[in-house]
VOPALUM-125896 format. One record per residue (C-alpha): residue number from 1; x, y, z. Coordinates in Angstrom, 2 decimals, decimal comma, m for minus. Example, Ala and Ser with C-alpha at 12.3 -4.5 7.8 and 13.67 -1.06 7.14 Angstrom:
<node i="1" east="12,30" north="m4,50" up="7,80"/>
<node i="2" east="13,67" north="m1,06" up="7,14"/>
//
This chain:
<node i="1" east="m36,69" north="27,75" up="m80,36"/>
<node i="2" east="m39,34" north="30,00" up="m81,47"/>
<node i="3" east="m42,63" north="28,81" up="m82,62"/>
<node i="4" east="m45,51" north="31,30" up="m84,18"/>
<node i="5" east="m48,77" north="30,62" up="m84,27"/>
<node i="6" east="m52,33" north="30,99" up="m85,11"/>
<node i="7" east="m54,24" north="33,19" up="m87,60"/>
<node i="8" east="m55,00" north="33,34" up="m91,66"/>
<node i="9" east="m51,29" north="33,00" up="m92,19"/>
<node i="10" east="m50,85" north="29,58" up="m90,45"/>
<node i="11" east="m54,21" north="28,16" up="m91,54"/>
<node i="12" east="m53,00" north="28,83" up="m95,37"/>
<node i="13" east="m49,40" north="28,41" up="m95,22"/>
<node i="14" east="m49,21" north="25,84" up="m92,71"/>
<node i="15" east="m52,24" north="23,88" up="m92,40"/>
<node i="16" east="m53,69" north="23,90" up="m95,50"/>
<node i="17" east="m50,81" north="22,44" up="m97,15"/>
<node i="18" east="m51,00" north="19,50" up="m95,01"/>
<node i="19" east="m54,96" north="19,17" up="m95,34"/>
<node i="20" east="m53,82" north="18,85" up="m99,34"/>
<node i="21" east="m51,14" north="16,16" up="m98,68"/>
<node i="22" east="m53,83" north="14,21" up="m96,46"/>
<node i="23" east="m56,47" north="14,30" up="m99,32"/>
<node i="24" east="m54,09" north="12,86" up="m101,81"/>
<node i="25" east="m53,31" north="10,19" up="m99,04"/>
<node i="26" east="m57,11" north="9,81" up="m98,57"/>
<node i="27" east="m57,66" north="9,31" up="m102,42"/>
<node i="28" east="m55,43" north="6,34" up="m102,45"/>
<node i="29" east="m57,88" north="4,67" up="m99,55"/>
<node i="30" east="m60,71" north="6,29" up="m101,87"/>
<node i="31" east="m59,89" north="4,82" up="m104,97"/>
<node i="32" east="m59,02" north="1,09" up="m102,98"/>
<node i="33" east="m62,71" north="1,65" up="m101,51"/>
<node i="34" east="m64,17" north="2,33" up="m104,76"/>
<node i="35" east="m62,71" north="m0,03" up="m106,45"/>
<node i="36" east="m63,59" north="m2,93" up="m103,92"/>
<node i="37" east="m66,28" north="m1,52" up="m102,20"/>
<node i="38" east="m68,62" north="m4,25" up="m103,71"/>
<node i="39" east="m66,62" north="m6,65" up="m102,68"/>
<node i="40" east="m67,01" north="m6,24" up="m99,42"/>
<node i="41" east="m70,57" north="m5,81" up="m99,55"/>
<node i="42" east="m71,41" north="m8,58" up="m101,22"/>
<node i="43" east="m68,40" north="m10,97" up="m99,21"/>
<node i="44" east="m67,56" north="m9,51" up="m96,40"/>
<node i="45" east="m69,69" north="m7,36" up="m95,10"/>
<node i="46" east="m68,84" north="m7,55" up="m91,24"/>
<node i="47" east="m65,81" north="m5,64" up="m92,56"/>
<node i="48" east="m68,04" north="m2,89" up="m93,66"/>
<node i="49" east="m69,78" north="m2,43" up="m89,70"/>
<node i="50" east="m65,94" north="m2,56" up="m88,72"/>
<node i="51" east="m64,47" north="0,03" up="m91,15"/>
<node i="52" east="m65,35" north="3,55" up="m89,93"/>
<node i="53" east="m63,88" north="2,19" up="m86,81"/>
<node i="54" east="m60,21" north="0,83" up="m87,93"/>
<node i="55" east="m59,91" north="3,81" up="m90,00"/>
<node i="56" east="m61,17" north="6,41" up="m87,41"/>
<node i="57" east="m60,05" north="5,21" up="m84,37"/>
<node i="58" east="m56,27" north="4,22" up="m85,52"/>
<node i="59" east="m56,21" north="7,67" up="m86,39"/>
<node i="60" east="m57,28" north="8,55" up="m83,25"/>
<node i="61" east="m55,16" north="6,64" up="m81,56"/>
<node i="62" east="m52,14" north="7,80" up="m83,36"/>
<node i="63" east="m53,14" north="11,64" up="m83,66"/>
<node i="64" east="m53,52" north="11,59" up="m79,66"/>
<node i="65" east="m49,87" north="9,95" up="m79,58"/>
<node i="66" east="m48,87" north="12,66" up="m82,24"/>
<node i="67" east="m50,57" north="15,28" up="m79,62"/>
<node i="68" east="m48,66" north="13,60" up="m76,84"/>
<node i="69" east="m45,41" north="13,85" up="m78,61"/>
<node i="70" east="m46,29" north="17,35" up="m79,75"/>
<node i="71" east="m47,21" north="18,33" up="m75,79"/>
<node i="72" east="m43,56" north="16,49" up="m74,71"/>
<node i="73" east="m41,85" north="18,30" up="m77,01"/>
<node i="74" east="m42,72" north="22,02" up="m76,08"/>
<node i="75" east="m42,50" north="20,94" up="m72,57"/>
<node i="76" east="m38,95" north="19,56" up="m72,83"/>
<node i="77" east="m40,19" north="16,00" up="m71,47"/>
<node i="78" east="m39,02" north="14,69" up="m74,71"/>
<node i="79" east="m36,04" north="15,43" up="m77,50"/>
<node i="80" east="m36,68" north="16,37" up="m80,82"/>
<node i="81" east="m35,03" north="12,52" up="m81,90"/>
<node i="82" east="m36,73" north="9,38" up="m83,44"/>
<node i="83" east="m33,87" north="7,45" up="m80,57"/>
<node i="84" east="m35,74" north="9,50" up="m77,55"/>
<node i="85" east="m37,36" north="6,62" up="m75,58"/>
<node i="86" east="m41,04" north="7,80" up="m75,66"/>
<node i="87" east="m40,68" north="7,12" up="m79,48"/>
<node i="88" east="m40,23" north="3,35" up="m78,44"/>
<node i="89" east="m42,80" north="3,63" up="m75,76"/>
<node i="90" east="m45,33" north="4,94" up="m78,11"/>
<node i="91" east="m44,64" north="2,11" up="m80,30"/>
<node i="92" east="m45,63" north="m0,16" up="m77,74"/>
<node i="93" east="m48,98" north="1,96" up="m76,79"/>
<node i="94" east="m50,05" north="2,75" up="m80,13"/>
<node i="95" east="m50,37" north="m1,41" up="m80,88"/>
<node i="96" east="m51,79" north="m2,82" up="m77,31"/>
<node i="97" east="m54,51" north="0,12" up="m78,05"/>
<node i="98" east="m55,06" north="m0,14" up="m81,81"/>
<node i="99" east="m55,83" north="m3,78" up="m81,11"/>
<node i="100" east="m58,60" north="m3,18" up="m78,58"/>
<node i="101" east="m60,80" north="m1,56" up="m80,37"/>
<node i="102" east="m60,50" north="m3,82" up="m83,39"/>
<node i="103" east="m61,43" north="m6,49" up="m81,07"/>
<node i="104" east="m64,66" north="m4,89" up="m79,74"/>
<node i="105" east="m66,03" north="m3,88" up="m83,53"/>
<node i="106" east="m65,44" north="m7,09" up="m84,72"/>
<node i="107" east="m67,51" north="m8,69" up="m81,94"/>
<node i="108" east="m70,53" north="m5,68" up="m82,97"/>
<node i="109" east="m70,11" north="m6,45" up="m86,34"/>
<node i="110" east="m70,21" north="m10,02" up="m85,69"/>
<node i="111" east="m73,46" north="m9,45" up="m83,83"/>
<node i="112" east="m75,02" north="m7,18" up="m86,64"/>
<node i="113" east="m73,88" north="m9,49" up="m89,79"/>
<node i="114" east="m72,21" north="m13,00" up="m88,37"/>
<node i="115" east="m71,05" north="m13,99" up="m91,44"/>
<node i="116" east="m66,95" north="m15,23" up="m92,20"/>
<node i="117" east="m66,47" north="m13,96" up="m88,47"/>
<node i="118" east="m63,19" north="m15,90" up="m87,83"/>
<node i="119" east="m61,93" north="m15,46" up="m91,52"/>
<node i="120" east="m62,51" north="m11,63" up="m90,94"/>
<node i="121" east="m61,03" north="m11,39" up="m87,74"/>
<node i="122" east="m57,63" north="m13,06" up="m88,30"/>
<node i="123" east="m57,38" north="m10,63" up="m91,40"/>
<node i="124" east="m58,19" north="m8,10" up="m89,15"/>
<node i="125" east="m55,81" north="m8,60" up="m86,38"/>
<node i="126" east="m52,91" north="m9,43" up="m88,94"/>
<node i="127" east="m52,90" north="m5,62" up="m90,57"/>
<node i="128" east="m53,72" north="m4,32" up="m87,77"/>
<node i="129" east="m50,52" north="m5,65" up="m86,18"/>
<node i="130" east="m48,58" north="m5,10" up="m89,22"/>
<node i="131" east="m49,89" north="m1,19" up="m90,08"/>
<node i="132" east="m49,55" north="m0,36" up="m86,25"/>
<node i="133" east="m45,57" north="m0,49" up="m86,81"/>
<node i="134" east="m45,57" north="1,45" up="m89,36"/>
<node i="135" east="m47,77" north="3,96" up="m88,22"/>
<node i="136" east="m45,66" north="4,26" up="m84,75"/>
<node i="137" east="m42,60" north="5,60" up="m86,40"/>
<node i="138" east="m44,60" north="7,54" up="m88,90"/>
<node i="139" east="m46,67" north="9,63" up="m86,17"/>
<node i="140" east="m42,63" north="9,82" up="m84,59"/>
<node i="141" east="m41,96" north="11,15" up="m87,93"/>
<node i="142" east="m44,37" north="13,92" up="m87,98"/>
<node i="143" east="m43,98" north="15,07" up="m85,16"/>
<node i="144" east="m40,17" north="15,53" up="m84,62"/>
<node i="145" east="m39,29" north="16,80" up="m88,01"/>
<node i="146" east="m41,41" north="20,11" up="m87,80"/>
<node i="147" east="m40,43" north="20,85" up="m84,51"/>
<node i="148" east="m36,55" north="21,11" up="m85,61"/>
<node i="149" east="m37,70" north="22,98" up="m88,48"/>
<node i="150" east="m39,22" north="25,63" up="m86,29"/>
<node i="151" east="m42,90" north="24,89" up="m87,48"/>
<node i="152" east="m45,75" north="24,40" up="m85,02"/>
<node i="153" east="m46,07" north="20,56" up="m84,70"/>
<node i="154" east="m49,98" north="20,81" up="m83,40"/>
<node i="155" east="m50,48" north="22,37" up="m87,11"/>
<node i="156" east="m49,47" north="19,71" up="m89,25"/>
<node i="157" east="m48,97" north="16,13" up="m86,71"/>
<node i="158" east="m52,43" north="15,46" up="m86,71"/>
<node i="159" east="m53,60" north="15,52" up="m89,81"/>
<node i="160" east="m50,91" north="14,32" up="m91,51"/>
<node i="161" east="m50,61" north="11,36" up="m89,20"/>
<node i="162" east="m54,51" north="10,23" up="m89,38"/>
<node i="163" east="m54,05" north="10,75" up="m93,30"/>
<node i="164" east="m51,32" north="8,24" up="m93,47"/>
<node i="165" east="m53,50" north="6,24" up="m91,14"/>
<node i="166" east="m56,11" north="6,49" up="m93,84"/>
<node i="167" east="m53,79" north="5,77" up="m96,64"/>
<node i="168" east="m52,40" north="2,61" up="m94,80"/>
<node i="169" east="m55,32" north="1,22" up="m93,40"/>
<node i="170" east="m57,45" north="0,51" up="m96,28"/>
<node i="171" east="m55,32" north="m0,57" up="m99,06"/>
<node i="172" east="m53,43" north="m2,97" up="m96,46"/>
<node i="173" east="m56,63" north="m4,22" up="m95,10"/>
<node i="174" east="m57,28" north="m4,80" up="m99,02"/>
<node i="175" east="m54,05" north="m6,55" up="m99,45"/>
<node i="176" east="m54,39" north="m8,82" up="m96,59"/>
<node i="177" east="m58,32" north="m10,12" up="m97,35"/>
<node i="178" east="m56,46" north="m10,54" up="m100,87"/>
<node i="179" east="m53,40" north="m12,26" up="m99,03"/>
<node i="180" east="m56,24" north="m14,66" up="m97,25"/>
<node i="181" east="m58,00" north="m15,79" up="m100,46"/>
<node i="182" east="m54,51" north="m16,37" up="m102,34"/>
<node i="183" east="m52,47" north="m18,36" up="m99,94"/>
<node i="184" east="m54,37" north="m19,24" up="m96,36"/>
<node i="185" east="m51,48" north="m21,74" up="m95,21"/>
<node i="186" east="m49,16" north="m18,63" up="m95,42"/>
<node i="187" east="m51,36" north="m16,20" up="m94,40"/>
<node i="188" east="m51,93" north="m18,25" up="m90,80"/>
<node i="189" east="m48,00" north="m18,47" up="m90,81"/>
<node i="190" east="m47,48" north="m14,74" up="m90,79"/>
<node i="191" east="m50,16" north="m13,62" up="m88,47"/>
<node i="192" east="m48,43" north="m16,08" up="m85,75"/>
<node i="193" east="m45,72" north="m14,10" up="m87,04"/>
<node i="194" east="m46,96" north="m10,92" up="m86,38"/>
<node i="195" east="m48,46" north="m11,75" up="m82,99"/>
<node i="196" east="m45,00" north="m13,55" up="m81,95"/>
<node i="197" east="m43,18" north="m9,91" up="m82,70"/>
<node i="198" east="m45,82" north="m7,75" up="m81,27"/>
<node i="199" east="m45,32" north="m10,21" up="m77,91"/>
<node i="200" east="m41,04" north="m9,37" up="m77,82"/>
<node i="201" east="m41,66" north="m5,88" up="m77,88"/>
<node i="202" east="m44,18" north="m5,89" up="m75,18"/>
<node i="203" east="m41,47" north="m7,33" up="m72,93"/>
<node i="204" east="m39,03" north="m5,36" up="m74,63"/>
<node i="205" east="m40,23" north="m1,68" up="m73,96"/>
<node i="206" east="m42,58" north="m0,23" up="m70,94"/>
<node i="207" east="m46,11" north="0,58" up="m71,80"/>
<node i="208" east="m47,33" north="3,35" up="m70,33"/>
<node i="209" east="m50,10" north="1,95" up="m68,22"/>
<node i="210" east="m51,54" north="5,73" up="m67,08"/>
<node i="211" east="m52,09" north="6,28" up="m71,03"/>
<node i="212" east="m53,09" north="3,03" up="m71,76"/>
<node i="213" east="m55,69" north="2,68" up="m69,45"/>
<node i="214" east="m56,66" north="6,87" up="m69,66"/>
<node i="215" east="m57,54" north="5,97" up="m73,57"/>
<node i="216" east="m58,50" north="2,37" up="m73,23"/>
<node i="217" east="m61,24" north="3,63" up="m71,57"/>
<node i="218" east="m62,26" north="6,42" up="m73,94"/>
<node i="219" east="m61,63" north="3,75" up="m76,79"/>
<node i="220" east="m64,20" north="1,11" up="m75,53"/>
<node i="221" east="m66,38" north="4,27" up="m75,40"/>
<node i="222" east="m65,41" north="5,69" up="m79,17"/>
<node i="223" east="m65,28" north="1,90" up="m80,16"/>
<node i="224" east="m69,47" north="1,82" up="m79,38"/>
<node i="225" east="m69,82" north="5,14" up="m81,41"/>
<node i="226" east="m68,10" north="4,18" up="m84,22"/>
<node i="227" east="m70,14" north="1,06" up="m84,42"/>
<node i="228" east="m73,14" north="2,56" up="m84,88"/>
<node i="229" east="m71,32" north="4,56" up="m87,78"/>
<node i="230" east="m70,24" north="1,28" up="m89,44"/>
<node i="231" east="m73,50" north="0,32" up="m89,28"/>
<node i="232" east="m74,94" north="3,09" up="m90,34"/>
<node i="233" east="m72,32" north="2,43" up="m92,92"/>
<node i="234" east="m73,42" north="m0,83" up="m93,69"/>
<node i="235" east="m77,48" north="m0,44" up="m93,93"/>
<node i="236" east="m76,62" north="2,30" up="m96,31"/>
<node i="237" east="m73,93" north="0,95" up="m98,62"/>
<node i="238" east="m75,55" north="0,37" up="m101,47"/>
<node i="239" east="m77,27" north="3,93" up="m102,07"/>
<node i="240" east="m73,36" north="4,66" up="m101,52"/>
<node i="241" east="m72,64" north="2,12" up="m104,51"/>
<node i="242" east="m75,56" north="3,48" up="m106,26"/>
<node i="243" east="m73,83" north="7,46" up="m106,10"/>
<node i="244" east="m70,35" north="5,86" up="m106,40"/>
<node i="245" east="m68,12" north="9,05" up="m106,03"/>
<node i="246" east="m69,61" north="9,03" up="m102,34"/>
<node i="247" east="m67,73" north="5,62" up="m101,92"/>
<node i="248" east="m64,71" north="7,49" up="m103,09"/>
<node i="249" east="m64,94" north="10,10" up="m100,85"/>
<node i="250" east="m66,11" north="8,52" up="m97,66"/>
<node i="251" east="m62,41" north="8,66" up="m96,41"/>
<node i="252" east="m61,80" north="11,88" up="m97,54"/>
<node i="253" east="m64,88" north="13,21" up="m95,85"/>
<node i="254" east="m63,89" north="11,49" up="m92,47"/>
<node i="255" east="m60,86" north="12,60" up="m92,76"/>
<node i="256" east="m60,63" north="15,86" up="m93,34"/>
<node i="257" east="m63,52" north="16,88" up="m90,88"/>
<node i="258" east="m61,29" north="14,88" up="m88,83"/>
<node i="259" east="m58,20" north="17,02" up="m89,13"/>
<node i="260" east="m60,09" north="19,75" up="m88,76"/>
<node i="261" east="m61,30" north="18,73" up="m85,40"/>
<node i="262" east="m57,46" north="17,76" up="m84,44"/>
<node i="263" east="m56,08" north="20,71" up="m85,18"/>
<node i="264" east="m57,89" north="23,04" up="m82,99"/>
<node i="265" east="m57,97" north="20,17" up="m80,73"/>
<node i="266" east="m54,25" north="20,25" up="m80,27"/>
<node i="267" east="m53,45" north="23,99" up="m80,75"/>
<node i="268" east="m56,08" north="23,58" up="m77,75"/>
<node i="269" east="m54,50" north="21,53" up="m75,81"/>
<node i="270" east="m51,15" north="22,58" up="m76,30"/>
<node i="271" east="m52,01" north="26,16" up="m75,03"/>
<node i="272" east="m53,92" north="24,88" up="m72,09"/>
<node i="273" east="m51,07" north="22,67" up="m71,00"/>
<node i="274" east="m49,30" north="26,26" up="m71,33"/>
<node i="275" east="m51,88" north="28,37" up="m69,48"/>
<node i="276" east="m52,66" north="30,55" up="m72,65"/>
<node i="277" east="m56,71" north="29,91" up="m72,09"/>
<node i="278" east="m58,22" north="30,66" up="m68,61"/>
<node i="279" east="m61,67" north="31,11" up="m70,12"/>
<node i="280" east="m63,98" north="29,66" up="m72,57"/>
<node i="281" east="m64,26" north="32,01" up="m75,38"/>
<node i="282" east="m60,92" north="32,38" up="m76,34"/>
<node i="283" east="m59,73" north="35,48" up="m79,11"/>
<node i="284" east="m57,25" north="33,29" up="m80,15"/>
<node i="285" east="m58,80" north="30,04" up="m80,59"/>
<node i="286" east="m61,93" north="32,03" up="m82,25"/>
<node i="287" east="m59,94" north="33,24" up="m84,71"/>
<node i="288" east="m58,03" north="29,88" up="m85,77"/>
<node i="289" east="m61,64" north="28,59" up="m86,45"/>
<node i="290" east="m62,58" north="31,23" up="m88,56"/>
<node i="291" east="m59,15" north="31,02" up="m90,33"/>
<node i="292" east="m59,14" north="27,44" up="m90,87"/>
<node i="293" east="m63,11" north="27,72" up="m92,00"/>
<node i="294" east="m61,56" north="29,64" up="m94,60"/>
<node i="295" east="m59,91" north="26,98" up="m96,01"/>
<node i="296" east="m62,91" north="24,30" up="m95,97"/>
<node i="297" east="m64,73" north="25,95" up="m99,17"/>
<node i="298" east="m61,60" north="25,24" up="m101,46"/>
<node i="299" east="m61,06" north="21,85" up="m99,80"/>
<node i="300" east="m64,47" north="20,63" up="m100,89"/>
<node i="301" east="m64,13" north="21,96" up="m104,08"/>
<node i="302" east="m60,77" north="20,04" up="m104,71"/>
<node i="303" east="m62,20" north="17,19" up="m103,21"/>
<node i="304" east="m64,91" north="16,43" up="m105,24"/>
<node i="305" east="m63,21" north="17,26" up="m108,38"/>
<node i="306" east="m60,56" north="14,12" up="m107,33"/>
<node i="307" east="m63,11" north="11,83" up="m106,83"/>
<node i="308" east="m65,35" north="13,09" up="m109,95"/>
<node i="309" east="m61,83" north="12,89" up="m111,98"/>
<node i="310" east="m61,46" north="9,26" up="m110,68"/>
<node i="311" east="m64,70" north="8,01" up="m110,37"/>
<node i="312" east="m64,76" north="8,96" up="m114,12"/>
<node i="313" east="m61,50" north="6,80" up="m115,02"/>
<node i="314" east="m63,00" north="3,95" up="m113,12"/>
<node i="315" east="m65,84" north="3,70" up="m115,88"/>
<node i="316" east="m68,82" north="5,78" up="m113,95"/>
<node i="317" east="m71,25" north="8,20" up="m114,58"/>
<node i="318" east="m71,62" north="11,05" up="m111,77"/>
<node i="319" east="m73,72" north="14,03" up="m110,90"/>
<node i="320" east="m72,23" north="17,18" up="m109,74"/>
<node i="321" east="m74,20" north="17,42" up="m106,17"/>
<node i="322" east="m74,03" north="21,00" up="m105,16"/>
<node i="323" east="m75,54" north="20,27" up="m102,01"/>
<node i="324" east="m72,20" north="18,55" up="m100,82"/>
<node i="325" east="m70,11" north="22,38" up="m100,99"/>
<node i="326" east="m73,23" north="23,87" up="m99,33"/>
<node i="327" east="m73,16" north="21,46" up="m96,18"/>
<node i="328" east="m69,95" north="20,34" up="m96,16"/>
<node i="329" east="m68,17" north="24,02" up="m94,48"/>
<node i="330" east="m71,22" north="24,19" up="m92,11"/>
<node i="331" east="m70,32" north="20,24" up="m90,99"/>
<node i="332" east="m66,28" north="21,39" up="m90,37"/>
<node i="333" east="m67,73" north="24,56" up="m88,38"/>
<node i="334" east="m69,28" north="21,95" up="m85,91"/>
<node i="335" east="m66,35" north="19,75" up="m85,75"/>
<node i="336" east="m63,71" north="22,28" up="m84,94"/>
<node i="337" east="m66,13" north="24,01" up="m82,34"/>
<node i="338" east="m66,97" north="20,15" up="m80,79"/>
<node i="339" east="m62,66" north="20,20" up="m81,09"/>
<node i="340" east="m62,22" north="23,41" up="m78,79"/>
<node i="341" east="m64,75" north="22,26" up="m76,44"/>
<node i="342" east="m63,76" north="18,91" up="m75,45"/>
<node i="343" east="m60,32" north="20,20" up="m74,99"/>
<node i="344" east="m60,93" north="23,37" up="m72,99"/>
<node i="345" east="m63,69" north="21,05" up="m70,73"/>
<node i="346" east="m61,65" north="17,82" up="m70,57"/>
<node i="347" east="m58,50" north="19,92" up="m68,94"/>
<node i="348" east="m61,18" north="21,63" up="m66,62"/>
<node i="349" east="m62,25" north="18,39" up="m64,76"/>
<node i="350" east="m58,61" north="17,31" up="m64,76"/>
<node i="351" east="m57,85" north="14,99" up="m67,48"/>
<node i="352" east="m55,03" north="15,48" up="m70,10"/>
<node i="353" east="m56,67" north="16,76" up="m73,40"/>
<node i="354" east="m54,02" north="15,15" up="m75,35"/>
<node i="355" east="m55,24" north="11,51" up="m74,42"/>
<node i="356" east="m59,11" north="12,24" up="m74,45"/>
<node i="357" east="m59,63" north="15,69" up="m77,20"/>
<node i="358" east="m58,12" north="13,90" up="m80,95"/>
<node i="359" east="m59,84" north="10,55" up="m79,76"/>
<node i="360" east="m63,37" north="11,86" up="m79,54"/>
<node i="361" east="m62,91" north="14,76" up="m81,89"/>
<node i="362" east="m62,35" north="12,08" up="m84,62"/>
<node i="363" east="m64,89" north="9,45" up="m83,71"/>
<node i="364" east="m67,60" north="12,24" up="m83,43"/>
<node i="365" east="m66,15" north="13,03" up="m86,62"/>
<node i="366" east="m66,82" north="9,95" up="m88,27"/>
<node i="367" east="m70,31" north="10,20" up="m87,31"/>
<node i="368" east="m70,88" north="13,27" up="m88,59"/>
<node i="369" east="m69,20" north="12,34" up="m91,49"/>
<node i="370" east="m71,00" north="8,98" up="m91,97"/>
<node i="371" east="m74,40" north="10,25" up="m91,68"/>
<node i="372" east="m73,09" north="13,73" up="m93,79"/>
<node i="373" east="m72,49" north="10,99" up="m97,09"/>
<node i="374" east="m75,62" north="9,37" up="m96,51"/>
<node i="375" east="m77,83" north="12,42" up="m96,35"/>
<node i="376" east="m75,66" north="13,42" up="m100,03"/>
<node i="377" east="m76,27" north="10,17" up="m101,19"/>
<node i="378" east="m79,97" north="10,14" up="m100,29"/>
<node i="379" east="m80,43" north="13,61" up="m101,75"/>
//
């Protein structure tokens, strides 16, 4: 099978497709966020210190099993089937390490805020469980369907699979505090539930202990970054109530400078692992980055008209901030360089770019993109 790739062509045909699909996916978070963001300031706002995290790091975790998959898959280590035994194998990974980090920001945010710790940390662990399925097969999904259809898989996995991340993890986590408050007898019934099932598979199916413990390891690292974005988060929340359409976008912005970071991140990795880069400038990868630039000055555009359009159906009043278009190109320029540089140096000390590049990529992300909407909302 033939696979092209690179240039204008693939940034606008391929990519940028996807990069729309994941904002509408991000929206859906967005609008959940907006719509109960003072909710969880006012009620639970350990959740808050905790939620750049969940969303950013399950996407990492499941955009470096996408990368994984995408890596197997040129390499012939895996077939292109959602039966091929790594599918089951990431299953397994993708919940013992979504679970970790969960763990760790709920202990930071129960150190920065204290308040409904246990309440928040059995809702936590319940759609965490629960989303972690569904995001297994998903990332599966993603990643096996291009590939048969001849398309680049490092072009479209990542982002598509941290978007559905995004779109998952917030309304769920929603759903579940909601769950909590209806019913609690039931609620306590499931979670066992959930734990119970996640225990059978674990005997089940192998986990891959080299991966686990490769990105545990980065995780309890990301896990520590991303709390100071939650509570960076958290301090600032309610100039990000105050603005409103930033509490729309937050997921969007994360997101998307995300992908942006993944995707050169990958296409990185992916030619490494096939000894296309022996150097660190790179033609190639120099001109994905300008090509995929491109595409960031439309993508802010569209964005903020979304959350302007919905912000405006929720009952608010919002500025046009021109400041967000001006910065918001010059932010994905550092992300996707940050992207090609902890790939090409990761593979040169001899550790596999898929498990460490998407990881960081997106948690650095999420900083930049934290402290990107505060600096908007502050302006």
């Amino acid at each position: 099978m033939r696979v092209e790739f690179g240039g204008f062509k693939d940034a606008w045909k391929v990519t940028f497709p996807a990069l729309l699909l994941c904002l509408i996916f991000d929206f859906v978070g967005g609008t959940f966020l907006g719509g109960y963001f003072e909710k969880l300031m006012v009620s639970y706002p350990l959740i808050l210190v905790v939620l750049p995290g969940i969303m950013g790091l399950r996407g990492n975790i499941y955009g470096a099993l996408a990368s994984r998959f995408t890596t197997s898959l040129f390499l012939g280590e895996m077939k292109p089937s959602l039966r091929d035994k790594k599918v089951f194998e990431g299953l397994i990974l993708g919940i013992t390490l979504s679970l970790l980090p969960v763990i760790l920001l709920w202990f930071v945010g129960f150190i920065k805020v204290g308040r409904n710790a246990l309440e928040v940390l059995a809702i936590l662990l319940s759609s965490t469980i629960f989303v972690s399925i569904l995001l297994s097969y998903a990332t599966a999904v993603v990643s096996v369907i291009p590939f048969r259809k001849g398309v680049d898989p490092d072009a479209v996995a990542s982002p598509l699979v941290t978007s559905i991340a995004d779109l998952l993890t917030i309304p769920m986590l929603i759903a579940f505090i909601i769950f909590f408050e209806v019913d609690r007898g039931l609620f306590y019934i499931v979670l066992v539930a959930l734990i119970f099932t996640f225990l059978v598979l674990l005997l089940k199916f192998r986990l891959d202990k080299r991966a686990f413990f490769e990105l545990s390891t980065i995780l309890v690292i990301l896990a520590i970054v991303e709390g100071i974005s939650g509570g960076i988060l958290e301090s600032y929340s309610e100039y990000i109530y105050k603005t409103f359409i930033l509490s729309i976008l937050y997921p969007a912005v994360l997101d998307s400078l995300g992908n942006y970071g993944c995707v050169i991140g990958s296409k990185t990795s992916t030619r490494l692992h096939l000894g296309e880069i022996d150097k660190l400038f790179d033609i190639r990868s120099a001109s994905d980055i300008v090509s995929l630039l491109s595409t960031s000055i439309p993508l802010s555009v569209i964005m903020y008209s979304l959350g302007y359009m919905i912000s405006i159906n929720l009952g608010k009043s919002v500025n046009i901030n021109y400041a967000f278009f001006l910065l918001y190109p010059i932010v994905v320029l550092v992300v996707m360089f940050l992207g090609y540089l902890l790939a090409f140096v990761s593979y040169r000390f001899g550790l596999d770019p898929d498990n460490v590049t998407v990881p960081t990529i997106t948690t650095l992300a999420d900083l930049i993109g934290t402290t990107f909407t505060v600096l908007i909302a502050l302006w």
